[in-house]
Structure formats: structure tokens, C-alpha cells
ZAMARGU-4260 file (C-alpha; in steps of 0.2 Angstrom, whole numbers, plus 5000, padded with zeros to 4 digits):
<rodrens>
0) 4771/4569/4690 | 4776/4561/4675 | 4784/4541/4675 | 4799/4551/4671 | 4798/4559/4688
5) 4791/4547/4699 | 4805/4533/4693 | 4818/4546/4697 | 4810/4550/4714 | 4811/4532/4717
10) 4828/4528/4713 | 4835/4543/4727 | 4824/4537/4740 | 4833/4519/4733 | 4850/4526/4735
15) 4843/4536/4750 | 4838/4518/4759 | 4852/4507/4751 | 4839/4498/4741 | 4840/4494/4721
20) 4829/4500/4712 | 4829/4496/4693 | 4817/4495/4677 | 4818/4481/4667 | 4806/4484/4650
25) 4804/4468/4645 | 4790/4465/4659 | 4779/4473/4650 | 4770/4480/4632 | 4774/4495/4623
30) 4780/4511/4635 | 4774/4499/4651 | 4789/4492/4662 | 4794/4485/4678 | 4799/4495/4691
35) 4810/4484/4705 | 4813/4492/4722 | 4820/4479/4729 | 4812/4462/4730 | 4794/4471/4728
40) 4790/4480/4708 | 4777/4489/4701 | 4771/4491/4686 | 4778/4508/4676 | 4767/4516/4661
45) 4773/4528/4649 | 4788/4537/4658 | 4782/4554/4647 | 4764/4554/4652 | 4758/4560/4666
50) 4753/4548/4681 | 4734/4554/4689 | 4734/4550/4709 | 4724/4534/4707 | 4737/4525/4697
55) 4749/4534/4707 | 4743/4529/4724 | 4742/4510/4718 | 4762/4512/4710 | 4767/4517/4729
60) 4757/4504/4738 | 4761/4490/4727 | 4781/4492/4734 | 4775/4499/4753 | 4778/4519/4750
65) 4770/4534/4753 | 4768/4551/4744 | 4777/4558/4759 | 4792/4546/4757 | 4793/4552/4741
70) 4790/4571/4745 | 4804/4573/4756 | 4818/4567/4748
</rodrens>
């Protein structure tokens, strides 16, 4: 999954939940950027490169998700 992707994912299960989701790119250096779900964030890197499932397991935890919440929407 790209940052692309995974922002995107983020923002239906947002919609989905009636939370705000929103990327503010001043929070960061370069391609990396904050990703606000609502009151929690974590920390986006390069929306075109692909994210391994390390990285990717630490982005969900930091805002309290799951692969299978973002799976099944």
C-alpha cells in the first residue's frame, strides 16, 4: 500500500465513522506529513512510495486502528 492509498483508506473509514481526517504538511520535512484522524495524528511519509507492514503497523496504532478496519471499508 502506497501513502497515497493508505491516506485515502483513512479518510472513508473518517467519513465512514464521522471523524476528520486531514493532512497538514507543515508537520513535517520533505514528502513526510501529518495525518489527523481526529484528535490522534500520525506521521505520513512519501504518499508515492510504498509503506512496508512495520511502518504500516505503527501508522494504525499511533491513531487506534487496525488492518481490518481499514480492510473492510
Amino acid at each position: 500500500m502506497t501513502g497515497r492509498e493508505f491516506e485515502a483508506r483513512l479518510r472513508k473509514l473518517g467519513r465512514a465513522r464521522g471523524v476528520a481526517v486531514s493532512f497538514d504538511s507543515g508537520h513535517g520535512k520533505g514528502s513526510h506529513g501529518r495525518l489527523y484522524c481526529g484528535d490522534r495524528f500520525t506521521t505520513l511519509k512519501d504518499r508515492k512510495k510504498e509503506i512496508g507492514p512495520g511502518l504500516l503497523n505503527a501508522m494504525l496504532n499511533q491513531p487506534g486502528l487496525t488492518k481490518k478496519d481499514l480492510e473492510s471499508r
